[in-house]
C-alpha positions in Angstrom: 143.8 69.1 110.4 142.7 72.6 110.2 141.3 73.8 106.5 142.9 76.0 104.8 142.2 78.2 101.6 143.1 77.4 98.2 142.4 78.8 94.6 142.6 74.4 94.0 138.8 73.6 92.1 138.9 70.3 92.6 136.6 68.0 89.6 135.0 65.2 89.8 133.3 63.0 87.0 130.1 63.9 86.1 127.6 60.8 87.4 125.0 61.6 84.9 126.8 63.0 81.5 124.1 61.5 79.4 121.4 63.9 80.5 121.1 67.5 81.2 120.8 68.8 84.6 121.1 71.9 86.5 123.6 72.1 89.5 122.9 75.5 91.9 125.4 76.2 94.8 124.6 79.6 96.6 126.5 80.8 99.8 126.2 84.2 101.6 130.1 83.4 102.9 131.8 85.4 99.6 134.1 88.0 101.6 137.2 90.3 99.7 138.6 93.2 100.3 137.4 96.9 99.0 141.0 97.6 96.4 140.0 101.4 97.2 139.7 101.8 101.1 140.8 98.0 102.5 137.6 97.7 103.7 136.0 94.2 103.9 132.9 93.2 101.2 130.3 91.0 101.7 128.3 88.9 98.8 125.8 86.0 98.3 127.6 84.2 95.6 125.4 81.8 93.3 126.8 79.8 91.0 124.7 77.2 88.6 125.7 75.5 86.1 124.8 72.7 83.4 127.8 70.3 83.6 129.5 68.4 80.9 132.4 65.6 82.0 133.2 67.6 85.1 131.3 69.0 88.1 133.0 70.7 90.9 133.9 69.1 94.4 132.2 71.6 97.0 134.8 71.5 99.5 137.3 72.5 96.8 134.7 75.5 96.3 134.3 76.5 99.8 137.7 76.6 100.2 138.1 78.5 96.9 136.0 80.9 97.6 137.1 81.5 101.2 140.7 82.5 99.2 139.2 86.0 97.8 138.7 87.0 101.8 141.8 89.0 102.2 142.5 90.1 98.5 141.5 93.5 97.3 139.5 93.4 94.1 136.0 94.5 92.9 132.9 93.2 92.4 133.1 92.9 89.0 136.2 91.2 89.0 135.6 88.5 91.3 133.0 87.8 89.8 134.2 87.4 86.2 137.3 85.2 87.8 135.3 83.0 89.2 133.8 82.6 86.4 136.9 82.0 84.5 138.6 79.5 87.0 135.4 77.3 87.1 135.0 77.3 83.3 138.9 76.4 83.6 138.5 73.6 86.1 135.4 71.9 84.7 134.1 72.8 81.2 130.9 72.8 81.7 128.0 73.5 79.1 126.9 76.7 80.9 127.8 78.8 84.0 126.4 81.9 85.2 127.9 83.2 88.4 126.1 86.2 90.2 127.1 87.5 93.3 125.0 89.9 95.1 126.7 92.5 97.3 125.8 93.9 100.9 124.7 97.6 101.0 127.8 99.7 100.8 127.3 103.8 101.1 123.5 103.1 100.5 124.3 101.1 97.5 123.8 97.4 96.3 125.0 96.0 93.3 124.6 92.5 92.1 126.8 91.2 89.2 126.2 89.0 86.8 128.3 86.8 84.2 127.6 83.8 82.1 129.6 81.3 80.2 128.2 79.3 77.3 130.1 76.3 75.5 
């Protein structure tokens, strides 16, 4: 059965909530849509996070992130709700998401936003 996307973050228990630990997922797949001219945008999104009871299931944040690829919305926004819906989803102790965007009319801009319990 085909995959499909989904704005579904998936949690799982956390197998070591007794000690802190950094978790870093980074993927230069992050595709939207330009609100202004329809045009398509293209990011490396990291994501890292210190995690609490919860840490995220990857598929459910492939498939999450594969979602944004045909909504219009800018970078700072995307990156800000991702933010949000991973906060949402698992609670962690800290999140910073930063997604670093392709050159676009000789310009690159990299956003940055962090969550702290």
């Amino acid at each position: 059965m085909p995959s499909e996307p989904s704005k579904d973050l998936v949690a799982l228990d956390n197998p070591g909530p007794d000690r802190d630990y950094e978790v870093r997922c980074e993927t230069p797949e992050l595709t939207c849509l330009c609100p202004v001219t329809g045009q398509p945008d293209f990011a490396t999104v990291v994501i890292t996070y210190i995690p609490d009871q919860h840490i995220v299931e990857l598929k459910s944040l492939k498939m999450y992130l594969w979602s944004f690829r045909n909504e219009g919305v800018h970078h700072e926004a995307i990156t800000n709700r991702i933010l949000d819906d991973l906060v949402a989803a698992i609670s962690p102790k800290s999140l910073t998401v930063v997604t670093e965007w392709f050159v676009r009319g000789g310009i690159t801009t990299t956003v940055s936003a962090t969550h702290k319990a």
